[in-house]
MARVO-194822 format. One line per field, with one value per residue (C-alpha): x, z, y; residue number from 1. Coordinates in nm, 2 decimals, always signed. Example, Ala and Ser with C-alpha at 12.3 -4.5 7.8 and 13.67 -1.06 7.14 Angstrom:
c1: (+1.23,+1.37);
c3: (+0.78,+0.71);
c2: (-0.45,-0.11);
guro: (1,2);
end
This chain:
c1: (+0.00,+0.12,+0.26,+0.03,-0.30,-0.17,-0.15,-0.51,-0.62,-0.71,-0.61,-0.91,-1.19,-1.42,-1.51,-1.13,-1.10,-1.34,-1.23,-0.83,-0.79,-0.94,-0.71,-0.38,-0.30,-0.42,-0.33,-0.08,-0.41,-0.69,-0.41,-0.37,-0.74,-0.79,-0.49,-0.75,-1.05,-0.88,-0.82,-1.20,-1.20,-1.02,-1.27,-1.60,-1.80,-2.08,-2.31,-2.33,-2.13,-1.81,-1.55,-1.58,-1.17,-1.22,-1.49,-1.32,-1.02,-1.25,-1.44,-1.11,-0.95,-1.27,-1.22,-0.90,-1.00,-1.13,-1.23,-1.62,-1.57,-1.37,-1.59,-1.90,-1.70,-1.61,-1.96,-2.11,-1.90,-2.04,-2.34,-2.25,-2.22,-2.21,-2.13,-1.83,-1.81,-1.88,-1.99,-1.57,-1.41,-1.17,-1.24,-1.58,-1.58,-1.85,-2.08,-1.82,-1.65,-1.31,-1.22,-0.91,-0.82,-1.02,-1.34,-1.21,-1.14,-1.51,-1.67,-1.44,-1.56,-1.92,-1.92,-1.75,-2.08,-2.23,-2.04,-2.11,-2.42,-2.50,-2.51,-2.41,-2.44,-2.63,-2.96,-2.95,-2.61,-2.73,-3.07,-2.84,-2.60,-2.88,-3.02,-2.66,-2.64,-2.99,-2.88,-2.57,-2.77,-2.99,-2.78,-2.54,-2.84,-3.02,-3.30,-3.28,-3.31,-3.02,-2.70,-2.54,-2.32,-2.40,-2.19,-2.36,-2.02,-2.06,-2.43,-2.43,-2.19,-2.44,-2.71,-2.49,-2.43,-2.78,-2.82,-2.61,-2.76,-3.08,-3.22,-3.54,-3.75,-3.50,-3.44,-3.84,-3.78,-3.49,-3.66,-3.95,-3.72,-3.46,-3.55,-3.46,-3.26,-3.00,-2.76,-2.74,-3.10,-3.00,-2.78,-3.04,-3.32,-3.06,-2.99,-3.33,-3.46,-3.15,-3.23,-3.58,-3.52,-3.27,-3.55,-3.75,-4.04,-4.32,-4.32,-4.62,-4.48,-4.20,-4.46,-4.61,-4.33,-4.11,-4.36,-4.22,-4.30,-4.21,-4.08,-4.47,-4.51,-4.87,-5.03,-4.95,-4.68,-4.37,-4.19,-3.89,-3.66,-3.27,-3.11,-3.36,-3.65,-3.74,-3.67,-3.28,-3.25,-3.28,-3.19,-3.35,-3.30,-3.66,-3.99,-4.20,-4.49,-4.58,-4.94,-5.12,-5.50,-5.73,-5.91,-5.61,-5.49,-5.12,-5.06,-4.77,-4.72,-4.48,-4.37,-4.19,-3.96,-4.20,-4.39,-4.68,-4.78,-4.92,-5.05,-5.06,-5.17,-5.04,-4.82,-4.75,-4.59,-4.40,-4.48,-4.33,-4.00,-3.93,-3.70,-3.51,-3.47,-3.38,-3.26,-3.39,-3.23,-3.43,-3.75,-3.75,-3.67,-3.98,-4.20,-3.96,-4.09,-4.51,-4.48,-4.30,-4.63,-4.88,-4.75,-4.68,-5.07,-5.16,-4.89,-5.04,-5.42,-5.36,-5.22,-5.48,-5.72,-5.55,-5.62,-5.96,-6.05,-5.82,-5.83,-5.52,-5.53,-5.29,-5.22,-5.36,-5.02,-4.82,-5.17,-5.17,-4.77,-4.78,-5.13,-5.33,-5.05,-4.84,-4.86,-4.91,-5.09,-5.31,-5.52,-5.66,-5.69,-5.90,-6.11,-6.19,-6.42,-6.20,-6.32,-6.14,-6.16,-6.39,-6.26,-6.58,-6.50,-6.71,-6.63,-6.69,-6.68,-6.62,-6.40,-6.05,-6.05,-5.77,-5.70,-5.72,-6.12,-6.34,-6.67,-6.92,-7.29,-7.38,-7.11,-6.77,-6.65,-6.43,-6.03,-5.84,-5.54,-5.20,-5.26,-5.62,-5.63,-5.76,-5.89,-6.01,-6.42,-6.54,-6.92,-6.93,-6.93,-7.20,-7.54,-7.73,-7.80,-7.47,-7.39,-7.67,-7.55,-7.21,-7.29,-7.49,-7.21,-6.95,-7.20,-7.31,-6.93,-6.87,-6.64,-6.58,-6.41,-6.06,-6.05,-6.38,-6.51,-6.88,-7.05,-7.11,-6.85);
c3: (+0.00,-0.06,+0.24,+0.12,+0.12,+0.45,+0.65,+0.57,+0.69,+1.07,+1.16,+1.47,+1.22,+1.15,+0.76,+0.70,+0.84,+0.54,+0.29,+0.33,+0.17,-0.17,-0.08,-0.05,-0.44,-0.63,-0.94,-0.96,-1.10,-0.85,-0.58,-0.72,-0.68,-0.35,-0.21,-0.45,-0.25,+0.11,+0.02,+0.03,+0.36,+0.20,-0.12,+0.03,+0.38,+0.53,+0.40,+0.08,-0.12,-0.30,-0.51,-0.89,-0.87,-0.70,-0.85,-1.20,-1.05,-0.93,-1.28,-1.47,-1.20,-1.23,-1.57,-1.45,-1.50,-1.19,-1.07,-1.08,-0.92,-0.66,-0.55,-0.55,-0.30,-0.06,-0.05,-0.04,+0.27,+0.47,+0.42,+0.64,+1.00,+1.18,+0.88,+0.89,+1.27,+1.57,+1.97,+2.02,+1.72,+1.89,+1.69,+1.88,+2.21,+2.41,+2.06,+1.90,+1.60,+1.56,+1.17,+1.07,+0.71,+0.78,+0.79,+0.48,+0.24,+0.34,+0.26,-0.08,-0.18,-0.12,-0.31,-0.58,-0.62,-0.75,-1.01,-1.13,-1.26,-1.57,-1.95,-2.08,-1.71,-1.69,-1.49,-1.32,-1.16,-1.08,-0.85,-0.70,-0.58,-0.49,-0.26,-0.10,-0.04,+0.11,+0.37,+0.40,+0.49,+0.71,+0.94,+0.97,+0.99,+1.32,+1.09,+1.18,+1.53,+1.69,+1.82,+1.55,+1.55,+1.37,+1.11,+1.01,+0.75,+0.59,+0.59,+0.43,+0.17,+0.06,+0.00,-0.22,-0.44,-0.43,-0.54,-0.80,-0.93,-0.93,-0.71,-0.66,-0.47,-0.27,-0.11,-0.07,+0.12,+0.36,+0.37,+0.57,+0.76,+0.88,+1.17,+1.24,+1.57,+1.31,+1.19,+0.88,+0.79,+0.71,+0.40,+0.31,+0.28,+0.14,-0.19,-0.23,-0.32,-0.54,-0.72,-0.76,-0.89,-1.13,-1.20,-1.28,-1.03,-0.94,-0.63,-0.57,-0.59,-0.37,-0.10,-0.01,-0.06,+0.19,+0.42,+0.77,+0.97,+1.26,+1.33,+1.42,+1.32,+1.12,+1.43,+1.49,+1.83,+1.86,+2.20,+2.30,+2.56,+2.63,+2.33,+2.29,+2.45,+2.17,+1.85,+1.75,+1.63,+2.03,+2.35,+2.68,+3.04,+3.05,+2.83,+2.67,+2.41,+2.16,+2.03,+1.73,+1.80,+1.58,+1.66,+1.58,+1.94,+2.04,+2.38,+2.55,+2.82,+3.06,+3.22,+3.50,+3.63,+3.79,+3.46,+3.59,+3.36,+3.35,+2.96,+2.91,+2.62,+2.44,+2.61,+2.70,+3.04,+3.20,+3.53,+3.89,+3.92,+3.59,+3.47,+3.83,+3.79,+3.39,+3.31,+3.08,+2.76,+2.83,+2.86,+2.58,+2.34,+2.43,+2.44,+2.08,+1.93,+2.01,+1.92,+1.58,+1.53,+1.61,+1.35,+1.11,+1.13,+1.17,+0.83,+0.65,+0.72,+0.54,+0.26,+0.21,+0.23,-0.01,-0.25,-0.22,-0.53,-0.73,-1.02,-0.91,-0.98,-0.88,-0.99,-0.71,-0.58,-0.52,-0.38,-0.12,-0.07,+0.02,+0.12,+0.28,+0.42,+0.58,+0.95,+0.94,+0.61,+0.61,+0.95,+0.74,+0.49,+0.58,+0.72,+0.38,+0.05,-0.25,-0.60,-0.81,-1.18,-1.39,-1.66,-1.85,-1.74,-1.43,-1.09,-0.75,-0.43,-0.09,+0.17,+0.18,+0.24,+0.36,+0.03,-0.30,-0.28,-0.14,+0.10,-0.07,+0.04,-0.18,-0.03,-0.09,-0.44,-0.67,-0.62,-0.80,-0.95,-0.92,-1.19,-1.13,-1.11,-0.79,-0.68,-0.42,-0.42,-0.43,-0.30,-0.61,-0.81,-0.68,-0.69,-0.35,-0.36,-0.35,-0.08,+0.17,+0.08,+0.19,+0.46,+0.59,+0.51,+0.74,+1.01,+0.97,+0.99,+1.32,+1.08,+1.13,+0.86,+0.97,+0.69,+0.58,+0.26,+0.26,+0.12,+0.42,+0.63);
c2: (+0.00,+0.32,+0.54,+0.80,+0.63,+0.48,+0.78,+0.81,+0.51,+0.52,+0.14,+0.11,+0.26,-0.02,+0.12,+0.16,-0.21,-0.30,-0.14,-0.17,-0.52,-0.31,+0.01,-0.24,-0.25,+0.05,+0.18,+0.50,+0.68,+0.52,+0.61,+0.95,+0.98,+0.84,+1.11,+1.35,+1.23,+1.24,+1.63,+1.70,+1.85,+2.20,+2.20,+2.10,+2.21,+2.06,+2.37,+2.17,+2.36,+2.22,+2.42,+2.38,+2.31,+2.02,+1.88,+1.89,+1.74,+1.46,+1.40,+1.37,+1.16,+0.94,+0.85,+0.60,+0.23,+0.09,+0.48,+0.38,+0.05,+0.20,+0.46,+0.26,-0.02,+0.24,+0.37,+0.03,-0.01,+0.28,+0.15,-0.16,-0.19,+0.11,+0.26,+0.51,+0.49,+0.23,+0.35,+0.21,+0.47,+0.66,+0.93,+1.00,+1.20,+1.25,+1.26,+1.50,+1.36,+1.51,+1.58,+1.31,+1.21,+0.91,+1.09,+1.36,+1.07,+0.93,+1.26,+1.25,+0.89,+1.00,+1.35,+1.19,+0.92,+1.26,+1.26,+0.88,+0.98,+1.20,+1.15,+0.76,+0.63,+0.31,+0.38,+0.06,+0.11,+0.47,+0.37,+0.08,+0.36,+0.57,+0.31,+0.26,+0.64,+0.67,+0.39,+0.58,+0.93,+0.73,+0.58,+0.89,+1.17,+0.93,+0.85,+0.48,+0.29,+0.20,+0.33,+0.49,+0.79,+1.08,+1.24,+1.57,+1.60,+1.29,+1.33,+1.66,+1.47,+1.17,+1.48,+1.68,+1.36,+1.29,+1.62,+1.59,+1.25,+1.46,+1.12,+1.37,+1.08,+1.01,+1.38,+1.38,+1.04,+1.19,+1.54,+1.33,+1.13,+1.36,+1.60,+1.97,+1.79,+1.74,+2.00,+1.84,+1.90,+2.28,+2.11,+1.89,+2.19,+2.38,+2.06,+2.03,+2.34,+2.39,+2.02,+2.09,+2.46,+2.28,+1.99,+2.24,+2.19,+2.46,+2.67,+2.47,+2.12,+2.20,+2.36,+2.05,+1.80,+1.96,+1.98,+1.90,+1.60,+1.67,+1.36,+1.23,+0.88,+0.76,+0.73,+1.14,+1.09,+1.12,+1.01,+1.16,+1.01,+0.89,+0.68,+0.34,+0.53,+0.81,+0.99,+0.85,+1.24,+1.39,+1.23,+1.36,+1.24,+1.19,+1.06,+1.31,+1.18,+1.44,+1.40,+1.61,+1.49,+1.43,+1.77,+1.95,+2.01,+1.95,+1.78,+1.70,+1.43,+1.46,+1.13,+1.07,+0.81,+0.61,+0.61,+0.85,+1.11,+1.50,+1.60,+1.96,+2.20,+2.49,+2.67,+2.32,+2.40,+2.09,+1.99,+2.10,+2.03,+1.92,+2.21,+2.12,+1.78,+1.76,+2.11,+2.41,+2.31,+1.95,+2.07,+2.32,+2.07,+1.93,+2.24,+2.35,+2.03,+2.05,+2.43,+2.34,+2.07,+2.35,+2.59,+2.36,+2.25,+2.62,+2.65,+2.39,+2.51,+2.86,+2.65,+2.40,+2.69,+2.84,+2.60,+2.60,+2.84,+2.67,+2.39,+2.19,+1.82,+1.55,+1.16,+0.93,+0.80,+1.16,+1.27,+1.01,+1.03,+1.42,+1.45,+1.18,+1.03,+1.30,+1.28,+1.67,+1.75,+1.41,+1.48,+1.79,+1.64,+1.36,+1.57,+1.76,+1.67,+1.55,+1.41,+1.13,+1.18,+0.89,+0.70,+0.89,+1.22,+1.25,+1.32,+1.14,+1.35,+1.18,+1.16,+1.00,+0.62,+0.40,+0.24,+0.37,+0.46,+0.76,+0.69,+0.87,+0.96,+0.64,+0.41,+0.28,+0.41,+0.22,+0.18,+0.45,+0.36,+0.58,+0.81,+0.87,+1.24,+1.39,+1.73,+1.91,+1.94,+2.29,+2.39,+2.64,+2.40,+2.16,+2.12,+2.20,+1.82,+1.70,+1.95,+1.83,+1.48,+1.54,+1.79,+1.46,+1.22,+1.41,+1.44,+1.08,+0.98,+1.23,+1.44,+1.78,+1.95,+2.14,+2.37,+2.54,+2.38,+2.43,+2.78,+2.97,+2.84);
guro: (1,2,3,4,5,6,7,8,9,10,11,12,13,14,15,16,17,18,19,20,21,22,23,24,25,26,27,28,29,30,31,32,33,34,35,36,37,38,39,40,41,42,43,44,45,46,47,48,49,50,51,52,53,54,55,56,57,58,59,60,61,62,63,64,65,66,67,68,69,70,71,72,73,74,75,76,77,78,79,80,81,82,83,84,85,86,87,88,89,90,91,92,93,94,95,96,97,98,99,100,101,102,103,104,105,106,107,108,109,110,111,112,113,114,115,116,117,118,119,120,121,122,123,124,125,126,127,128,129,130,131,132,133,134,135,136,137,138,139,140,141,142,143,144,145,146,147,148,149,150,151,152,153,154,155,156,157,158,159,160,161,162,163,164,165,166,167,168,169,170,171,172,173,174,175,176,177,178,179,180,181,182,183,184,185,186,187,188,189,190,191,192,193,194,195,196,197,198,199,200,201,202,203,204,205,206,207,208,209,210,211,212,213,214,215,216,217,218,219,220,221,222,223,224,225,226,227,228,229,230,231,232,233,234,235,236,237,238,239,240,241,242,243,244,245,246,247,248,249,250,251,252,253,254,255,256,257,258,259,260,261,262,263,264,265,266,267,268,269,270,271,272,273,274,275,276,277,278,279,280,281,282,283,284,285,286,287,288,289,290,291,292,293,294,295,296,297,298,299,300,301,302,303,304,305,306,307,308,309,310,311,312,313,314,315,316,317,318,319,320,321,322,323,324,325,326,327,328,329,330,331,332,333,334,335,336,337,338,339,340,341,342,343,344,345,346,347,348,349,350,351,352,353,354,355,356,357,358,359,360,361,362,363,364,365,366,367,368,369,370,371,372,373,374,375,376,377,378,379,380,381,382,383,384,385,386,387,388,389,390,391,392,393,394,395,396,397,398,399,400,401,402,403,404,405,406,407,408,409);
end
């Protein structure tokens, strides 16, 4: 092995342990472009943006036989284990990750993935690397369950190659999935509104598929708590649930270490004793988290209302993806009137269902399939008989609208 690439390598780093076997006999020109790589740390910072230099450095360098291969390897090897680090890495401290060549060549290997992609690649190889990276950004961003440590660097990394592999779904997917408890999430908001500006999407479009989360799962909660016992994105000394109801309330439960529990509302003050026992900066980051729910419902409400005078239609499956089933977005809209487009033309009004149909005043309507357009039902433009029939079909099915649909409302 070259000296070089040597230096590079720390020997107790469990992705450097998998990947050192392939690093051992390298070409002068994959060597020149793993030294290349290694240098990332002085061309690229973790706000997402990487100098032009460098990246035309790292196209010409990946032109070398073997270049591709080599770079897809190391990536496919962070996407194992722990990834790029394990609890035992030396290089963590107290949850601080100190920069070492290690972790710059890591950051290299994945910004130059970004690069793989592009006129005459083979789209096959490009969606199998997208699907490493995503694992990649998940385990390093604490998306997933378990005990791994977060790399906001090397995170930030995978969503600038994503970025520039214009993998579009795949941003959506880690837009949901990551949480503001990350510092890498100001990267990632930052690459996806640059990709989709570059992808051409509408102001509109953007809007609702950035839409935050709030880390709530389907069932609207999110608990908090130390590592195991909550969110993997924030640890607390203590358990918190965070519940958006289905009448639009926020509550809070705090819970306390012999597992009793005090819920309270908006301004969602936490119980005697707690702020003394577990600190401010504990506590806030539970009150932060159920005030960021309440005005992203509040946020979302103006929008949908918004929409109301408008002709907008969607296909069935990105409907359901950024509409019905947002945790956020989809407890509003559940509770509105929507219509799915006939294969003659008409239209059939009714509320969201479960699967693919709507429940109408006259029952259970047909499955739509994933292009099925859908729109948003509009009083103006229904007979008064249809009105009374829905009016009765939302009081019949104890649903009371969160947005004002009906004329009059």
């Amino acid at each position: 092995m070259d000296e070089r690439v040597d230096e590079l390598l720390d020997p107790e780093n469990a992705w450097v342990q998998r990947i050192r076997v392939r690093l051992a006999a390298l070409s002068p020109e994959l060597t020149e472009l793993v030294l290349h790589l290694a240098a990332s740390g002085e061309f690229w910072d973790w706000r997402g943006k990487t100098n032009g230099v460098w990246k035309r450095r790292t196209k010409a360098l990946l032109k070398a036989d073997g270049a591709p291969e080599l770079v897809r390897e190391a990536v496919m090897a962070l996407a194992e284990g722990g990834s790029l680090h394990n609890r035992t890495d030396p290089n963590t401290d107290y949850g601080w990750l100190r920069p070492s060549p290690t972790r710059h060549l890591a950051n290299g290997f994945a910004l130059a993935c970004g690069l793989l992609g592009g006129k005459g690649a083979d789209p096959a190889s490009t969606d199998a690397l997208v699907e490493v990276l995503l694992t990649v950004a998940r385990k390093n961003a604490s998306v997933l369950d378990g005990y791994f440590v977060r790399d906001d660097d090397l995170s930030g990394a995978v969503f600038t190659a994503l970025g520039d592999l214009a993998a579009m779904d795949a941003l959506w997917t880690l837009h949901r999935e990551v949480q503001p408890g990350a510092h890498c999430h100001l990267v990632l908001v930052r690459v996806v509104k640059k990709t989709a500006t570059r992808l051409g999407l509408l102001p509109e479009q953007l809007a609702e598929r950035t839409v935050p989360t709030c880390g709530l799962d389907p069932d609207r909660t999110v608990r908090l708590g130390p590592p195991a016992c909550g969110a993997p994105w924030v640890n607390l000394s203590y358990q918190s649930v965070v519940t958006l109801e289905s009448s639009g309330e926020v509550t809070v439960d705090w819970i306390h270490s012999d597992g009793s529990d005090v819920r309270t509302r908006s301004p969602f003050r936490s119980p005697k004793g707690f702020k003394a026992r577990h600190g401010d900066e504990q506590v806030h980051m539970t009150r932060w988290l159920a005030r960021h729910v309440e005005s992203t419902l509040s946020a979302e409400r103006s929008r949908l209302r918004a929409m109301l005078p408008l002709d907008r239609t969607w296909p069935y499956a990105e409907w359901a993806r950024h509409y019905r089933d947002h945790p956020v977005t989809g407890l509003l809209t559940r509770t509105l009137i929507w219509e799915h487009r006939n294969p003659d033309g008409t239209w059939t009004a009714g509320l969201p269902a479960a699967d693919h149909g709507l429940h109408t005043p006259a029952g259970p309507s047909a499955g739509a399939h994933d292009d099925t357009l859908v729109r948003l039902w509009r009083a103006d433009r229904a007979p008064a008989t249809q009105q009374q029939a829905l009016a009765e079909l939302l009081e019949s099915r104890g649903v009371e609208p969160l947005v004002p649909q009906f004329a009059g409302c």
